[in-house]
Every structure is written in structure tokens, then in C-alpha cells.
Backbone bond lengths (Angstrom), bond angles and torsions (degrees), N, CA, C in turn:
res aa  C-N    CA-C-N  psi(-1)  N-CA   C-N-CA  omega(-1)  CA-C   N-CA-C  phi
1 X - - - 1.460 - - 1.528 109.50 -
2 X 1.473 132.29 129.95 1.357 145.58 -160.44 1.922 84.65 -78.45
3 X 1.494 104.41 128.05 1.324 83.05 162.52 1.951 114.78 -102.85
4 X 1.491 94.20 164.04 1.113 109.79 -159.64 1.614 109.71 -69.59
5 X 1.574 122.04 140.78 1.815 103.81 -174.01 1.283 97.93 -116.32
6 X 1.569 113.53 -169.29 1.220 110.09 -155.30 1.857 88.81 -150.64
7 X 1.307 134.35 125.82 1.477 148.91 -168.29 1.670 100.21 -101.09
8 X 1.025 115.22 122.66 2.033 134.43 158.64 1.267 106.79 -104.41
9 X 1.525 97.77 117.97 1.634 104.90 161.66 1.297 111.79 -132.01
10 X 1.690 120.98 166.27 1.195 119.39 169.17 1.625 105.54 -151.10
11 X 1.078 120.59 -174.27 1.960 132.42 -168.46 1.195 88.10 -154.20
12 X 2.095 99.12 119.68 1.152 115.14 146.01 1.202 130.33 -133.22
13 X 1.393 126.28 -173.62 1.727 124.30 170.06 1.564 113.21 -151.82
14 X 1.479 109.98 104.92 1.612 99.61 -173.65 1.597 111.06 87.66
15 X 1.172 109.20 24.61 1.485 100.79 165.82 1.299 124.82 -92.21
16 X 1.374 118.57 114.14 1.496 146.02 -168.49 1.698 105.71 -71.88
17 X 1.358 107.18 -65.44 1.470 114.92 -148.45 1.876 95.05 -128.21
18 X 1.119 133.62 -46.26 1.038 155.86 -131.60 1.915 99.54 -97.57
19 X 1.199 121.76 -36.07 1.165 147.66 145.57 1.336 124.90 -29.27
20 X 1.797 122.11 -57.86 0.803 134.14 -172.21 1.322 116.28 -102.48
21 X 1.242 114.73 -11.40 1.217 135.44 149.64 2.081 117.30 -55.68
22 X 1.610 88.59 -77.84 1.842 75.74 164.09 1.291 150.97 -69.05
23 X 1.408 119.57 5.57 1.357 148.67 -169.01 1.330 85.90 -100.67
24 X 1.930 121.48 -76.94 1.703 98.37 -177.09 1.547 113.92 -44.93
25 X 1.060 123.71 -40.48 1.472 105.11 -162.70 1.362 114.57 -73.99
26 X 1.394 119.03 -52.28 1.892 109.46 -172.74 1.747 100.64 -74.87
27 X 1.027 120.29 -25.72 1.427 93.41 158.88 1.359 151.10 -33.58
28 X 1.327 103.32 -39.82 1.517 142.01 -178.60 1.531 92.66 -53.19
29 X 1.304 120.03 -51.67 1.316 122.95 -157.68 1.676 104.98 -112.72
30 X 1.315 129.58 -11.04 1.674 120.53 -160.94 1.853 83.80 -146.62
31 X 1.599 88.09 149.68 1.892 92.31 -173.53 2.032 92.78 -78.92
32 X 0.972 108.73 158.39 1.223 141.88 161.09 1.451 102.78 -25.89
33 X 1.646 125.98 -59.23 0.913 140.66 -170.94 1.692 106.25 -66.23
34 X 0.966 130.64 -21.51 1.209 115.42 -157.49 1.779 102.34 -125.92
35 X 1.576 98.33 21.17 1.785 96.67 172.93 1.355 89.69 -127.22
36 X 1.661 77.83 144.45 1.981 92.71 166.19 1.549 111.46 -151.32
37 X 1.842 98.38 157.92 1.290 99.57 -163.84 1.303 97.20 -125.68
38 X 1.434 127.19 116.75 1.526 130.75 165.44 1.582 112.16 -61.54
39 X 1.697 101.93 115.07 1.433 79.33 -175.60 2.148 109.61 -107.84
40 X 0.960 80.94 140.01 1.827 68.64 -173.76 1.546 98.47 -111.69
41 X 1.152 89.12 97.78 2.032 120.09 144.21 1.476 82.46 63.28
42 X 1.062 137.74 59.29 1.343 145.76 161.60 1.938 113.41 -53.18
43 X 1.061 145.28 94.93 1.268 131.55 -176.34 1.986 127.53 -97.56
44 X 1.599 92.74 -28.56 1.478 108.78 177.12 1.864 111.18 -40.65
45 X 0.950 120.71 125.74 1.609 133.35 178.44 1.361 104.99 -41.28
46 X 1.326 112.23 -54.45 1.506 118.00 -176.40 1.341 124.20 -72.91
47 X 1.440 118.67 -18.56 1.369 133.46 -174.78 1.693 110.23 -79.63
48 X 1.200 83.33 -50.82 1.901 100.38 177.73 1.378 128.18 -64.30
49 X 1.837 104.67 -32.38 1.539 115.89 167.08 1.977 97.58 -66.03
50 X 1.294 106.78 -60.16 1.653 96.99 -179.48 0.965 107.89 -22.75
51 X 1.691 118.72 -66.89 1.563 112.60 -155.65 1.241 113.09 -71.98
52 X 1.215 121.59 5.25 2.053 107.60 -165.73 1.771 79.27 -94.74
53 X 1.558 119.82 -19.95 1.482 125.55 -152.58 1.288 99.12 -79.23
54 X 0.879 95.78 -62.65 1.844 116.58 168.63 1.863 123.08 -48.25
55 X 1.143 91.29 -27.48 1.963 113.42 -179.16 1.519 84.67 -74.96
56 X 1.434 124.07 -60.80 1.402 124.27 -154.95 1.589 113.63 -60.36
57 X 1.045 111.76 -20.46 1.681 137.26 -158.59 1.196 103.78 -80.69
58 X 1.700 102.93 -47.75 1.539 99.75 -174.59 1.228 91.01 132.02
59 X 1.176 142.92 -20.54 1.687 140.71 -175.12 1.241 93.34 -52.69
60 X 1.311 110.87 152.56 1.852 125.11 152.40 1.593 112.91 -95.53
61 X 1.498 113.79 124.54 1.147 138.31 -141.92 1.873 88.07 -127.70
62 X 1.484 123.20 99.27 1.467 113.58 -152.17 1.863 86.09 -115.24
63 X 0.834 132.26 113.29 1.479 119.59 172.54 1.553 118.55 -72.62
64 X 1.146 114.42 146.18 1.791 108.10 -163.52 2.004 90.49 -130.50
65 X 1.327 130.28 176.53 1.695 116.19 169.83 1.635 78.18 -153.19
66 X 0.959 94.72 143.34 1.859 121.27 156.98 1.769 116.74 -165.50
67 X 1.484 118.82 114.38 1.320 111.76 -155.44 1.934 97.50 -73.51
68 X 1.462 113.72 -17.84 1.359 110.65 163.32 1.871 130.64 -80.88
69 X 1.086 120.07 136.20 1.360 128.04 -176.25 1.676 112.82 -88.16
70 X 1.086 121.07 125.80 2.169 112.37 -177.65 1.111 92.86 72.19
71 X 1.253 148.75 60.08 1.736 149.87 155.09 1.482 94.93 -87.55
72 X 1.123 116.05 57.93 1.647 116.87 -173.73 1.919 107.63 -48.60
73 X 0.643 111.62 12.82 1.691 118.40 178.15 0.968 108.50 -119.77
74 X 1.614 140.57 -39.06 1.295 136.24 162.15 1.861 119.95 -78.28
75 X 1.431 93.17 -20.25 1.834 87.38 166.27 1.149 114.59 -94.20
76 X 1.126 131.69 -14.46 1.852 139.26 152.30 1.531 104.13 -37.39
77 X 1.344 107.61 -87.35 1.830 120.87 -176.96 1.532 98.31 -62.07
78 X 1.071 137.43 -77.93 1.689 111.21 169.49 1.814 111.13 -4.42
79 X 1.037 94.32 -97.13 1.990 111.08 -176.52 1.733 104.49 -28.70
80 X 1.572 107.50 -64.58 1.696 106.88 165.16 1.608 134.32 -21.91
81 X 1.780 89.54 -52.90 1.780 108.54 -161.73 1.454 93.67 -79.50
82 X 1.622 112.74 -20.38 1.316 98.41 -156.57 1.998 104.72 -92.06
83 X 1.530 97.53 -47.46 1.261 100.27 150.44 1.794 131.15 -11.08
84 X 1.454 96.09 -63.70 1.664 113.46 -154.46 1.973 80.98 -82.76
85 X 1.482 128.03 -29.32 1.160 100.25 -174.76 1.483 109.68 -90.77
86 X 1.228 119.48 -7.29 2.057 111.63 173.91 1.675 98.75 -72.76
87 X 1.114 112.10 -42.72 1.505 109.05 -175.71 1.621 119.44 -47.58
88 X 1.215 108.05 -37.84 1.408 98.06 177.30 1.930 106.81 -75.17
89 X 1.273 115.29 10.87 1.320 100.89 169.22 1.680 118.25 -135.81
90 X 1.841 98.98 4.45 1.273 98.62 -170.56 1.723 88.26 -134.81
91 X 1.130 98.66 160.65 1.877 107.42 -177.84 1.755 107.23 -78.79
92 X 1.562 104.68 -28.54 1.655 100.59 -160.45 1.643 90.68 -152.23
93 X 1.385 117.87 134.14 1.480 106.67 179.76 1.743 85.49 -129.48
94 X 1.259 110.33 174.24 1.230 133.38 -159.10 1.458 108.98 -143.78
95 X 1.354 119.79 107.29 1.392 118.81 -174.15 1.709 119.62 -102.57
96 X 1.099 139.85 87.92 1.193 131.19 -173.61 1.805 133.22 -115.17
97 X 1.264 118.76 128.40 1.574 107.38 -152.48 2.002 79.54 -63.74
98 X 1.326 85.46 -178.73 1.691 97.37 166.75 1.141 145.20 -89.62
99 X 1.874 100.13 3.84 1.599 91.01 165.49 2.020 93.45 -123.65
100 X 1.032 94.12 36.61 1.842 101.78 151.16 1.216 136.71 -101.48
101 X 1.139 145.82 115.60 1.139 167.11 157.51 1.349 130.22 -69.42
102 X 1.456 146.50 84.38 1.152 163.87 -68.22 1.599 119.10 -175.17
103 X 0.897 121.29 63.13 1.819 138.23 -159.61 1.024 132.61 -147.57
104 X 1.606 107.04 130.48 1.576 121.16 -166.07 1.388 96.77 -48.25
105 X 1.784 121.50 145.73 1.385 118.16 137.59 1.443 138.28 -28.52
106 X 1.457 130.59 65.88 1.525 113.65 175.24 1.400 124.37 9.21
107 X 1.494 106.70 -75.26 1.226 106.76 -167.60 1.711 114.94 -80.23
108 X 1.026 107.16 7.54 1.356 104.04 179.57 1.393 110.83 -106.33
109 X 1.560 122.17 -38.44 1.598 126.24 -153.38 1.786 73.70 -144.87
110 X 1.750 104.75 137.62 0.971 125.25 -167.88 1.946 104.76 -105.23
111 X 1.537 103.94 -18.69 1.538 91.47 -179.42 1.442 108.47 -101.44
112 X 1.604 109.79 -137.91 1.356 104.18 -169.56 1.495 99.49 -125.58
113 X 1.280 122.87 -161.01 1.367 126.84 -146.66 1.441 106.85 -78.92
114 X 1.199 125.42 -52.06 1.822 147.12 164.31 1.457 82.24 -26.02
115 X 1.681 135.49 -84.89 0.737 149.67 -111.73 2.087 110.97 -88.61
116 X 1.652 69.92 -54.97 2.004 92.46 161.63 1.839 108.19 -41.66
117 X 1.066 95.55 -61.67 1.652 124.30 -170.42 1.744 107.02 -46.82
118 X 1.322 97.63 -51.84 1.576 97.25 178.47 1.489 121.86 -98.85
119 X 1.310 125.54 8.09 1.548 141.14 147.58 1.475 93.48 -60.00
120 X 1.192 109.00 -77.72 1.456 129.01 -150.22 1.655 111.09 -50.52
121 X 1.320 109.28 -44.79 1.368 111.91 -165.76 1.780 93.33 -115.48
122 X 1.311 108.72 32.13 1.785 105.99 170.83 1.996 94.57 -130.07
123 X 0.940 112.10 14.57 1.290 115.31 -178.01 1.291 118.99 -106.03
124 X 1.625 112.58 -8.96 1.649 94.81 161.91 1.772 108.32 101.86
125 X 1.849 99.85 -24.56 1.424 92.73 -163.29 1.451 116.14 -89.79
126 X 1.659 115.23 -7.96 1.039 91.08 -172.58 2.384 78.46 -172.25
127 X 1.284 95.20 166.10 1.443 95.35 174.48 1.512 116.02 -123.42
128 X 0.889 121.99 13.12 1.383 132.82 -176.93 1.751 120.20 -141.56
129 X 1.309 120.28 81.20 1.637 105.10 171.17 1.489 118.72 -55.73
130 X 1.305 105.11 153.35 1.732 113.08 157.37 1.585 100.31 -139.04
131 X 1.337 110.82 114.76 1.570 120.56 160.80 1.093 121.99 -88.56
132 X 1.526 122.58 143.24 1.469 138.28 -173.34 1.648 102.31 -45.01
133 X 1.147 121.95 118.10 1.440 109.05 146.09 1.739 135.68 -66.21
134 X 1.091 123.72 120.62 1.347 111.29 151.58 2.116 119.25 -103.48
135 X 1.291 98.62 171.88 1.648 96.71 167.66 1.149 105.22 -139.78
136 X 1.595 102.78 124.09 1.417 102.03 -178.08 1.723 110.82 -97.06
137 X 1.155 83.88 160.27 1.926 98.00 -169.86 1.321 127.73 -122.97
138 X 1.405 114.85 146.17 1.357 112.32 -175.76 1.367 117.06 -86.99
139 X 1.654 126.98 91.85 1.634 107.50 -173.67 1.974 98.18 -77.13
140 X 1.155 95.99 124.44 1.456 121.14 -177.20 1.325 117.18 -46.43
141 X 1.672 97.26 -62.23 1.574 128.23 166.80 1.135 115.25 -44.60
142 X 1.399 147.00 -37.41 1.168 130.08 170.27 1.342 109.67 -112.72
143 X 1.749 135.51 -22.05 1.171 118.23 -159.21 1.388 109.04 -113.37
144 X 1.902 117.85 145.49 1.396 83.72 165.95 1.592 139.67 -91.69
145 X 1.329 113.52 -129.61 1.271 123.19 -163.61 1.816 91.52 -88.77
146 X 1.459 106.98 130.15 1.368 116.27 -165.37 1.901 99.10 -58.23
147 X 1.226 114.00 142.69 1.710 131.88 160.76 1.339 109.20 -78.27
148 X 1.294 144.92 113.43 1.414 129.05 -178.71 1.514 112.63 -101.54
149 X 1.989 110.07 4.54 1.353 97.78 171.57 1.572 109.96 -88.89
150 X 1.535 119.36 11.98 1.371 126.11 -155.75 1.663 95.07 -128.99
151 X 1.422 115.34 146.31 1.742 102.96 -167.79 1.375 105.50 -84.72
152 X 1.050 128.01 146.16 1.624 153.52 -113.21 1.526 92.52 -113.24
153 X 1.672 135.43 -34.79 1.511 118.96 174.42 1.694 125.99 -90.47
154 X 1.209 86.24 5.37 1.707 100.28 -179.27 1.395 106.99 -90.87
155 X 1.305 140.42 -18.69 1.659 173.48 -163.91 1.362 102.75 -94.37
156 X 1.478 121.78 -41.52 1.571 150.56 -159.59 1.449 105.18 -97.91
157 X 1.536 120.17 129.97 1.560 117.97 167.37 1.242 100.81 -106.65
158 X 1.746 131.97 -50.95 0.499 142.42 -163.93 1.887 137.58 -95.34
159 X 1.221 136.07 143.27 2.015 125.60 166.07 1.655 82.80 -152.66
160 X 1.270 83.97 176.06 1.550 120.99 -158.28 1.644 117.93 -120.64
161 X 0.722 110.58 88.51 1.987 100.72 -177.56 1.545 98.04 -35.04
162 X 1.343 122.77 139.13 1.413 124.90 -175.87 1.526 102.04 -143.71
163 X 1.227 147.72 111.48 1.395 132.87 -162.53 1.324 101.14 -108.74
164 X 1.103 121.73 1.63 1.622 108.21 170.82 1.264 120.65 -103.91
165 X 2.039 121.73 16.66 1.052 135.03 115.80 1.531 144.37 -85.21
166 X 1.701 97.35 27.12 1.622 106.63 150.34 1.874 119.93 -65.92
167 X 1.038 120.05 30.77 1.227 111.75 169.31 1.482 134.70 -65.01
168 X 1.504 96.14 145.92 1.460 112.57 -166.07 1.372 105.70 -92.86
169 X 1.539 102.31 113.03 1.852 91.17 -167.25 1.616 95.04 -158.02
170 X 1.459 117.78 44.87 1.084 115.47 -173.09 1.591 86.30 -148.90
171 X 1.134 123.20 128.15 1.825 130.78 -164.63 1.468 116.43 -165.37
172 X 1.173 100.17 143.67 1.504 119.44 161.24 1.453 125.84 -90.65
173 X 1.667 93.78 -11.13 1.922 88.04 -165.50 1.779 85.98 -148.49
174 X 1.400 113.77 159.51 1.214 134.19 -176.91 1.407 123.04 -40.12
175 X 0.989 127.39 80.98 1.730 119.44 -175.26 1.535 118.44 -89.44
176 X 1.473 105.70 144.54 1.551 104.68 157.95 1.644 111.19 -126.89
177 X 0.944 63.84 155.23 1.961 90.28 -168.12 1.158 103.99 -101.10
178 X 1.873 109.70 162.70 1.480 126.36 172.80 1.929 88.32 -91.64
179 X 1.553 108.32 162.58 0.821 107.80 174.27 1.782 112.42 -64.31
180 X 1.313 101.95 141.48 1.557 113.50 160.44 1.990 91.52 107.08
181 X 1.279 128.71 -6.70 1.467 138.31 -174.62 1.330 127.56 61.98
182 X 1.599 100.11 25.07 1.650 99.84 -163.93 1.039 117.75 -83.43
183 X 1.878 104.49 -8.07 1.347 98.49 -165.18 1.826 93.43 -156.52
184 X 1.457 115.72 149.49 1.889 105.82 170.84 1.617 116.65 -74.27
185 X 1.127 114.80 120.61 1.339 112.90 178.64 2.034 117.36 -49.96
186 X 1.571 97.51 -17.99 1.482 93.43 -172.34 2.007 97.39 -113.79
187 X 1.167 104.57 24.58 1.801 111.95 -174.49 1.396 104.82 -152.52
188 X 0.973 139.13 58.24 1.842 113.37 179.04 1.489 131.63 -104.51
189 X 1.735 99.71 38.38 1.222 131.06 167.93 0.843 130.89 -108.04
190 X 2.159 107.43 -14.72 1.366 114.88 174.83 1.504 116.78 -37.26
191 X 1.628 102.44 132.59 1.691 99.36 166.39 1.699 134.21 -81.37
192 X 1.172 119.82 174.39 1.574 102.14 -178.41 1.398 118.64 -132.01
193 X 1.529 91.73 150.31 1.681 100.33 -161.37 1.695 110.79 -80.06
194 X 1.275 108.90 119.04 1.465 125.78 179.01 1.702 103.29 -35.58
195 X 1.316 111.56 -65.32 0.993 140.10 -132.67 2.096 96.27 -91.64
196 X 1.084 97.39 21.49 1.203 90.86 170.12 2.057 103.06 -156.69
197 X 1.091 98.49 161.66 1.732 86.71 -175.33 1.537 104.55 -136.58
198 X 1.398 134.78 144.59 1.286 132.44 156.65 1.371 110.19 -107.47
199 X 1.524 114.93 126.14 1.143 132.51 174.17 1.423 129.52 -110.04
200 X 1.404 91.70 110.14 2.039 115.37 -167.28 1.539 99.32 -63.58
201 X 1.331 119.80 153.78 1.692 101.44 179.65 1.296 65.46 -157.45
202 X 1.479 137.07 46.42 1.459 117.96 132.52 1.661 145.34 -55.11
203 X 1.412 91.57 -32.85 2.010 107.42 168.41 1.245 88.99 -105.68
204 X 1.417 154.87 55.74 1.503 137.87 138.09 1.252 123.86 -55.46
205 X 1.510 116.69 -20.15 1.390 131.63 -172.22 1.596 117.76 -156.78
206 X 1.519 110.95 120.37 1.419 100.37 -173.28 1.637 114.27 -81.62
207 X 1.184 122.30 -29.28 1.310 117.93 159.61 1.460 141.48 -51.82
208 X 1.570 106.06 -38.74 1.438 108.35 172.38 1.654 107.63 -95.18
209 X 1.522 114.02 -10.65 1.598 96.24 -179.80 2.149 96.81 -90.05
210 X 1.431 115.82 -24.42 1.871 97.64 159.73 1.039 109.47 -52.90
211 X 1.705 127.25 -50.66 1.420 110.67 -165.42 1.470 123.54 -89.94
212 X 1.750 110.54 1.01 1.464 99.30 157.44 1.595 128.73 -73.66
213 X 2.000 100.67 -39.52 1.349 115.80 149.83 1.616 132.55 6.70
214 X 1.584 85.92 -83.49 1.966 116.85 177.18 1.187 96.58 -63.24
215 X 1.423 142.17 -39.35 1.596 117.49 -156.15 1.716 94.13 -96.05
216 X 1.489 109.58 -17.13 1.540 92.32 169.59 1.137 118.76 -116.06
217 X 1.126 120.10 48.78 1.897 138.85 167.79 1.898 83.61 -95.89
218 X 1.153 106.08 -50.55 1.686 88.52 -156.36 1.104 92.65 -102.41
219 X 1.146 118.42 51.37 2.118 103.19 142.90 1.740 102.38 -96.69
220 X 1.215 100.57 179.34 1.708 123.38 165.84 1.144 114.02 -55.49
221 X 1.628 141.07 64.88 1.498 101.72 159.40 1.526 157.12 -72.63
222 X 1.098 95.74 169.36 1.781 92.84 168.15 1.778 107.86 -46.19
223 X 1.477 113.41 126.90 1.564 90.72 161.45 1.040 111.04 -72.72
224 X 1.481 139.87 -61.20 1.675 131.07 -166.45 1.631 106.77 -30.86
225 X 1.035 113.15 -51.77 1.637 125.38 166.68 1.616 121.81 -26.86
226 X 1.720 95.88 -63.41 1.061 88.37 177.87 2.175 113.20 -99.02
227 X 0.965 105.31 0.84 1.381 90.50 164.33 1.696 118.46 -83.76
228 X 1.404 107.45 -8.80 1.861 101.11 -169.11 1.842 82.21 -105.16
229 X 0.918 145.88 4.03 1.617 150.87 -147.25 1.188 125.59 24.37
230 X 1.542 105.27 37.21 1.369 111.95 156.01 1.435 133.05 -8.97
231 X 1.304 147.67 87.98 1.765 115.16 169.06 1.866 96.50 85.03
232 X 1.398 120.00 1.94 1.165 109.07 -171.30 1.583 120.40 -61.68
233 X 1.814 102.60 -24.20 1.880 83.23 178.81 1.418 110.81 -93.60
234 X 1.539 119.00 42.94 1.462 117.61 -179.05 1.707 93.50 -108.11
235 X 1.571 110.99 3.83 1.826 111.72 166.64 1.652 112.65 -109.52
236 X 1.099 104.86 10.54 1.879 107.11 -169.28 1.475 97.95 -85.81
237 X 1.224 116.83 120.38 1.205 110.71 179.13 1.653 120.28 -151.47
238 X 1.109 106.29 11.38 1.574 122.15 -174.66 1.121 119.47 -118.84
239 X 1.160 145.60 130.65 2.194 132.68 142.23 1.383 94.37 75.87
240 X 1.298 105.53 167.09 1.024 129.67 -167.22 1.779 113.51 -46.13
241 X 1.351 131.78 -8.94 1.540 126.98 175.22 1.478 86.89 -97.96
242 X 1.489 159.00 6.92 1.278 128.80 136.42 1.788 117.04 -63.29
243 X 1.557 103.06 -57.06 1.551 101.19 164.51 1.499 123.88 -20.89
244 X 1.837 92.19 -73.47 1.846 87.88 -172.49 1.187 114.07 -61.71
245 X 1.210 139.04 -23.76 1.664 135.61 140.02 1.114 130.00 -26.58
246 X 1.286 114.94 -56.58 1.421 104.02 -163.18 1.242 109.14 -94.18
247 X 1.714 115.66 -21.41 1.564 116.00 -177.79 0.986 87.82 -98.71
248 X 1.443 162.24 51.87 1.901 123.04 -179.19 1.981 79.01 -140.48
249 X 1.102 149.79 42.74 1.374 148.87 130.72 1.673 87.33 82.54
250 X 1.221 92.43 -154.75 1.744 88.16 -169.12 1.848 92.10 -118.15
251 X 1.180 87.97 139.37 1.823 105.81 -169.34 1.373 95.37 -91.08
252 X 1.441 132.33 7.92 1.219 129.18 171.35 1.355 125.85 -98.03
253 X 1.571 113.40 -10.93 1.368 120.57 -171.34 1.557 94.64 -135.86
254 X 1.398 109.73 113.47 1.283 138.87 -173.73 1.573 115.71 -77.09
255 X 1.552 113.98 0.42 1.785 116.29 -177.79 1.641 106.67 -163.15
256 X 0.756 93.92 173.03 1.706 102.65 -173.87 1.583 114.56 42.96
257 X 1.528 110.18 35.40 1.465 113.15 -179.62 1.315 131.38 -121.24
258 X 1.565 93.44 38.70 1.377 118.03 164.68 2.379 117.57 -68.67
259 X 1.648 96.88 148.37 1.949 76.22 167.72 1.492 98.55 -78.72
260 X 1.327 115.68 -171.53 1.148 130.53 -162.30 1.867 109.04 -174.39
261 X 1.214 126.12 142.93 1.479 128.75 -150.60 1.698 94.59 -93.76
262 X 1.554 109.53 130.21 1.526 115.17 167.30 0.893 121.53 -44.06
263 X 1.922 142.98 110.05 1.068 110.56 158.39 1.419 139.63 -50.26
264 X 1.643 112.24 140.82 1.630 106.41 158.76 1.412 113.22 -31.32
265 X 0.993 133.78 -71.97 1.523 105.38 -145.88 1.689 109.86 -96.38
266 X 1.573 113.23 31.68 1.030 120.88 121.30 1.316 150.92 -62.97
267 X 1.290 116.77 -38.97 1.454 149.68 179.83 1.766 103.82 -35.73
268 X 0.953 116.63 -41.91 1.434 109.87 173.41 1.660 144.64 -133.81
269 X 1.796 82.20 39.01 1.625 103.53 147.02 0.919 126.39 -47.68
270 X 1.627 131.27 -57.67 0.693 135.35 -147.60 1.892 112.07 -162.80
């Protein structure tokens, strides 16, 4: 019996550090061949050497163009179209932005992500995962400035239960999303699986998430974007309204938004 595989993709622009970060990790678990990264109009020196690096490897290197940057409506249907076209060649695709991190519970599920993935969605129970989000954070005050030749949750004391990174982005069948993927535009009651976690590593570092900040304040945006404030604290990058950003928890979730200590046998996911 052929066994069944499972496709990872993601969309970026200007990924420095964050890139090489998600490439080591789903690798670990999915061949080379079967991840790909849409890259849209990527220009940074360092970003572009990745990808020829990553091309060489065996990655799929998908070029995407939009002369606007955060067109959160065109990277929605992008991610969708692209989705609906691995499916006709893969059983289960896996959609993850690039600074997410995407892994069974240790203590719950003993293999790895490939593996989780095709239990999960060969069981009949359901066609769509959503894993717990957490966000992990940089407490300033005690930690330092992240090492990125050293793995990135061992550096980390601290994440945050965050539920509006419970996203459902792990499927067997065609999904559409609300903008930003937090939720299915045609389900947004789906429940979420304990037993698996996505981990945001957008505040992993307060230095490189100001200076990703600044380099994406000055792209082109969408206006609709920026008049409804779409994606707006992905331009905060100065004085004290980056601070209350980055330290002040998420002003969107009114309970359980305390930090809270990594577990060990988290520590070396990632």
C-alpha cells in the first residue's frame, strides 16, 4: 500500500533569520521535496542567498509577485489557491506562516509532525486540525539577545497561551480562511486539538522583531489595509508604542493572558 504524504508550505518576503529557522525544523520531519516556499519579491541580499541555498537542497522555491506588501486579501487567496493546488497531489498539506512552529505535544503524541498529521487526518475524526497556539516571548529583563546558532526555546523561559493562534492550517480538503488564518471562514467553531501546539516566535526576540518591524513599515501597503488597520502592529517599530506592544500581552484576549514557563519537554523542538 503507497503510503500517503503530506506537503508544507509557507509565503514570505524578506526573511532574514526566520526562514532558516523554518526550513531546519519541518525538514526534520517532511523530505525536502515536498516543502515549498512562495516567495513574494523577496529582495534582501541575505534572503535571496537562502533561497538559491534552499533551491539547491531540494526545497521548492515557488515565485509569487504583488507590487503591494500585507494585501491581507491577496495573501489569503494566494495561500487558498495554493493549498487547493498541492491537494490534488498530496493527501494532507500543511500551511504555516514562517515564524510558526507546528508540533505534536511531546507528552501526548510520541512521533513527529509527518507522522501526527497522518494519524490525525487518517482517522475519520475530523478533516481539518487546529493546534493550540502559544507566543513565546522575550522577557528582556532577564534574557539575552537571542543566539540563532543555538536552538531558540532553550534561550526562552517564557510563551503565552494566545488563542487567536489556534489556527486551522493542517487539512485534507480545501479551506478558506478569514483573513490573518485564525479562523475558517465557512467553520469558526472549529474546536482545537490539545494535543498538538503552534508556536508563534514572533516576540522571540526584541531586537530582531524592532528590526523586522522598520524594514516592514516601509514597504507599499495595501491602503484598505492600512485604513481598516489591518496587520497594523507589523509597522510599530519605535518608542515607547513598540514597547507597549511587544510587552503589554495581547489586548485582544481578555483572560488566560498571563506568561507562563516553557515546558521542558518542549525545550527542544525547536
Amino acid at each position: 500500500m503507497t503510503q500517503k504524504r503530506t506537503a508544507v508550505f509557507t509565503i514570505i518576503q524578506n526573511e532574514d533569520f526566520f526562514l532558516k529557522i523554518w526550513t531546519d525544523y519541518y525538514s526534520k520531519s517532511f523530505p525536502n521535496e515536498d516543502i515549498y516556499i512562495l516567495n513574494h519579491d523577496s529582495t534582501t541580499p541575505t534572503c535571496i542567498n537562502l533561497l538559491k541555498e534552499l533551491k539547491d537542497k531540494g526545497f521548492n522555491i515557488i515565485p509569487v509577485h504583488r507590487s503591494l506588501s500585507f494585501d491581507h486579501s491577496w495573501l489569503r487567496t494566494t495561500v487558498e489557491h495554493f493549498q487547493r493546488y498541492l491537494l490534488q497531489s498530496y493527501d494532507n498539506v500543511v500551511f504555516a506562516e514562517v515564524d510558526e512552529i507546528i508540533t505534536p505535544n511531546p507528552n501526548m503524541y510520541k512521533g513527529n509532525l509527518a507522522h501526527y498529521v497522518m494519524d490525525k487526518l487518517n482517522s475519520g475524526t475530523s478533516d481539518v486540525i487546529r493546534p493550540a497556539g502559544f507566543n513565546v516571548e522575550h522577557v528582556k529583563s532577564l534574557e539575552p539577545d537571542i543566539d540563532l546558532s543555538k536552538p531558540i526555546l532553550m534561550q526562552r523561559s517564557k510563551w503565552r497561551r494566545t488563542y487567536i493562534y489556534d489556527k486551522p492550517v493542517i487539512s485534507k480538503v480545501p479551506c478558506k480562511w478569514v483573513n490573518g488564518f485564525h479562523s475558517l471562514a465557512t467553520d469558526d467553531r472549529l474546536p482545537t486539538n490539545i494535543d498538538s501546539v503552534l508556536i508563534h516566535l514572533h516576540k522571540f526576540d526584541y531586537k530582531l522583531c524592532k528590526n523586522k518591524h522598520a524594514e516592514q513599515a516601509k514597504r507599499k501597503w495595501n491602503a484598505y489595509d492600512l485604513e481598516t488597520g489591518q496587520g497594523e502592529h507589523n509597522r510599530v517599530f519605535d518608542g515607547m508604542a513598540f514597547d507597549q506592544w511587544f510587552f503589554g500581552g495581547n489586548p485582544h484576549q481578555g483572560v488566560d493572558n498571563a506568561l507562563t514557563e516553557i515546558p521542558e519537554h518542549f525545550k527542544g523542538i525547536v
